[in-house]
Every structure is written in C-alpha cells, then in structure tokens.
N, C-alpha and C positions, 0 to 999 in steps of 0.2 A: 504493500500500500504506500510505504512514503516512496515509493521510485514511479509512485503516479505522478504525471505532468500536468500544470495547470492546461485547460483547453480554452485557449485564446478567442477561437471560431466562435463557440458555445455560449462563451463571453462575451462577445461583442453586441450580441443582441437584446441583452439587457444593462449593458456597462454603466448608459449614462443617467439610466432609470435612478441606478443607486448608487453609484459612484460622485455626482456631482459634489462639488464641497458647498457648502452654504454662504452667500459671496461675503461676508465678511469674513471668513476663513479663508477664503481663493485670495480676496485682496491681501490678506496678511502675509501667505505662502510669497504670492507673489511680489510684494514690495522688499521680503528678506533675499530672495532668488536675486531681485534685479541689483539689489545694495553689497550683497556678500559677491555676485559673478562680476560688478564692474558694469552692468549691461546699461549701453546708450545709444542712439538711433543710427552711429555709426558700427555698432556691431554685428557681427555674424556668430549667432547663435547653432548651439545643437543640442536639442531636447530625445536625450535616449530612454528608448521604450516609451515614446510618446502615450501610444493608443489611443482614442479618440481623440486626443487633442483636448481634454479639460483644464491644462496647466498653458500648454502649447500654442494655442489661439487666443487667449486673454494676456496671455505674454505677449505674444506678436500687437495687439492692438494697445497696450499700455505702454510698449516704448518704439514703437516704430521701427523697432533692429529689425535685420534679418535672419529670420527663425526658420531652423531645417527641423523637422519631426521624422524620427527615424522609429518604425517599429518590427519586428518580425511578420508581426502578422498584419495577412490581408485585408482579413475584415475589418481592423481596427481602422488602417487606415483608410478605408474605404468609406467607413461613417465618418473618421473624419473631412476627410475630403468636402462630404456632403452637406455638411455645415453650415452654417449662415457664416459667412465671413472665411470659411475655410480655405480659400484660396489665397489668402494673405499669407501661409504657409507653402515653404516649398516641404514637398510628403516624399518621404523614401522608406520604401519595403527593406530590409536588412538587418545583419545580425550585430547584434552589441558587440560579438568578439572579434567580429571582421569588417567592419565599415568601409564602405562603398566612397571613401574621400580619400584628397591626395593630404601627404602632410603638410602642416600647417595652415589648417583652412578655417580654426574657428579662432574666435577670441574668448568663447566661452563654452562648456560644455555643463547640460543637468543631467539629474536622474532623480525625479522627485519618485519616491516610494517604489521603485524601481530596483535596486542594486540587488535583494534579496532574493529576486528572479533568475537571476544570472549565474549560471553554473561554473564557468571559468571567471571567476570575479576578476582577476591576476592581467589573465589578457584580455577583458572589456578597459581595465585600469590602463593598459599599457598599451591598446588602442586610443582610447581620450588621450596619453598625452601627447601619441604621435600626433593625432591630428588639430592639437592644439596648436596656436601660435605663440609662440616668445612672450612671455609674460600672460600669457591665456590663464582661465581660469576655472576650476570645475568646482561644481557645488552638486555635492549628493544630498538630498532629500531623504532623512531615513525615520527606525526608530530605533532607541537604546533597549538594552533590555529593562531597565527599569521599566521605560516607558512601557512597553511590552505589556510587562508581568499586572500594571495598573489599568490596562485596556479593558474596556469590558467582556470584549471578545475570547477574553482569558479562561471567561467562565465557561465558554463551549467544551465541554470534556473531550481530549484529547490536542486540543489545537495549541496550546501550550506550549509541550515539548514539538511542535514542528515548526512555529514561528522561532522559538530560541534557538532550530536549529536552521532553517534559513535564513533569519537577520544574523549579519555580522557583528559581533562586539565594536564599539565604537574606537577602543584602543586598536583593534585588529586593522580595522577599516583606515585608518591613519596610516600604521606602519606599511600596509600596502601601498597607497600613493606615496610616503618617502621612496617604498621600495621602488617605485616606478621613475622615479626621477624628480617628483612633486618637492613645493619645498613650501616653507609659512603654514604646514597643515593645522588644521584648526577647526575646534567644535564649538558650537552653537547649541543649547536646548531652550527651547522656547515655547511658550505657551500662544496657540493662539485662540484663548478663551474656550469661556463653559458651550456647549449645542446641550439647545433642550428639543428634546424631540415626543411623540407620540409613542407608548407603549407598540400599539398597532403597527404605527409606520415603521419600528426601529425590529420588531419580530415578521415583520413582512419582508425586509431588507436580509433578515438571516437569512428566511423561507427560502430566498430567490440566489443565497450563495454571494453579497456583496462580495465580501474579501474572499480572496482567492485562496487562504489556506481552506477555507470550508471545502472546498470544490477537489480536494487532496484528499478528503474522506470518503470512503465507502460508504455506499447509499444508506445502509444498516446502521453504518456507525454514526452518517448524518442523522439519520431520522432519532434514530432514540439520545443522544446528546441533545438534537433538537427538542426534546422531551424534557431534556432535564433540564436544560437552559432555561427555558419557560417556564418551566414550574420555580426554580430562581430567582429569576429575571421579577415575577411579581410577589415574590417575597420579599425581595430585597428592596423593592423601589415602589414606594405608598402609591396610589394614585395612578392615572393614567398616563405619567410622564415620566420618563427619563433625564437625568442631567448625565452630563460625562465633558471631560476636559480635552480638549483636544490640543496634543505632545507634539513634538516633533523633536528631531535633534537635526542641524545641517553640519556637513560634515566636509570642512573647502580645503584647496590645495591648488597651489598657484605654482605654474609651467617658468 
C-alpha cells in the first residue's frame, strides 16, 4: 500500500473543488512567495508541480513577471490552461527531475506544497539550481513536522506515519540545497491565520480525498478511518464549525 502513487488524472477533476485556498490565505502565501523569491515584473519565474495553477495564475496576475507552470500531469495542466486568465501563463507538461529548460533560465524557482511529491528530491534540487540564474532564487513551500503532527488531518488513522514519511524534515531539506550548490538557506514558519469552516463542508472535503495522502489508502482502510475520523471530528469540535490554523514553513536558498 504505501508504494501506491498518488493519481494525478483522478485528481484533477475535482482538484479545484477542494483544493482552492480561501483568498486571504492565497494572498498571504503569495505576498511571502513574491518577498522571500525576489519576484518583480522583470522576472522569469518557474512554478514546479504547478497543477491547476491555484498558486501559479494569481502569481502571474499580482506581479506581472513571467510565470512558467510546469507539471507532470496532463490533466492538470489542461484545467489549467482552461482558466479565466490562464493564458497569462506559459504551461509545460514535465518532470521535476528533468526539466524541459536550458540552464540558467529562471531568476526564481517555487514549489508550494509540492517537494513531498517528488521521489528523487536530490535531482529535482539539483535540477532548480541548474536552471536557475546567478543569484536566482528558490523558495519551497512546505510543512514541518511539527506542523504536520498539529494538522487536523492527523486524526485520519493511518495518514500520520505516511505524511512524516513523505515530508522532509526541514533540517534535511536545507542541507540538500547546501548540498546542491545553494547558499543563505533559510527557514521561514509562518502562520497565515485561523479558517473557520462548516462541519459539513470540511467532512465532505475528506469524502472526496482533498489531500493527497488520503488517496495512498486502501478503499477499506479509507472508509473505516473515514469512520473514525467522524465520529472524532464531532467530538472534538462543539457545534457545527470547525476552526484550524493554517502553518506553513518556506524553506529559501539562493543560486
């Protein structure tokens, strides 16, 4: 079961249902993204493991740079594409560990919630710095395991021990960009405020597999964790509301 792979295709057709962030949260991501990369209307960006383009189009439209959106899969980027404003994006199908670019072609490279994905983390790493330019800058989007361990998501039985073991430690994730050539690495945790959301809305969001570790479980083991989670879920939180904090840690290194 964990040498199951998330399914991108599967994914994509309900990604933006659940995935959108709530725009004072987008804006927050995004003005840390545009302040720790350096990014200004003369830059060429490259947003890795785009996917719809949730992070990637609202970046293109708030600083005017040039935003490349690269993701593996086709269907992602195919909704994005389809977009309102989509085409302010240049869109490339490819993989994180072999990019489609010559070197030194960006001034910035992300990966918001992204890096955990990526099986040869080492040469997605040591691809960004080739194809950074001289003083370029990458800013990964992650989370700590602290963060982790306080998510709510925590509570899913099983999902746990597979998020600790897909995110990287944030010590680790540093000494790989030194390892790479990176130099000023440096972490960030930040809060960008409480989300209140609906009982309903936020067990309808599990139902459908938002985060990708659920979609790493066995139907069996989703359904009855589904079970327990719920029955939790309104134990723990009075009423028909949920609150939860939403973490991040950026994680930058400069070419």
């Amino acid at each position: 079961m964990r040498s199951k792979k998330v399914d991108y295709t599967l994914l994509s057709k309900y990604y933006d249902d659940v995935r959108v962030q709530p725009p004072n949260v987008l804006e927050f991501c995004l003005s840390k993204i545009v302040d720790l990369g350096k990014i200004s209307t003369s830059s060429v960006v490259l947003d890795v493991g785009c996917g719809t383009g949730i992070y990637t189009i609202p970046l293109a439209k708030k600083t005017n740079a040039v935003i490349f959106g690269l993701d593996s899969s086709k269907e992602m980027i195919k909704k994005a594409k389809m977009k309102e404003d989509g085409q302010i994006v240049e869109w490339q199908i490819g993989d994180a560990e072999n990019f489609p670019f010559d070197n030194a072609h960006f001034d910035c490279a992300i990966m918001t919630l992204v890096i955990h994905q990526i099986v040869n983390k080492k040469k997605a790493i040591d691809e960004i710095y080739r194809v950074l330019k001289k003083n370029g800058t990458f800013v990964i989007m992650t989370k700590s395991h602290g963060q982790l361990r306080r998510s709510l998501i925590m509570d899913f039985p099983k999902t746990r021990q597979i998020d600790l073991k897909r995110f990287p430690k944030v010590p680790k994730l540093k000494y790989m960009l030194l390892s790479a050539g990176f130099e000023n690495t440096r972490y960030h945790v930040v809060s960008a405020g409480t989300t209140k959301v609906s009982m309903k809305e936020y067990l309808e969001k599990i139902r459908k597999k938002f985060i990708s570790t659920l979609t790493l479980l066995d139907e069996e083991e989703f359904q009855e964790g589904l079970r327990i989670f719920e029955k939790k879920m309104r134990i723990l939180n009075a009423g028909n509301e949920i609150i939860y904090e939403k973490e991040y840690t950026f994680v930058v290194g400069e070419k």
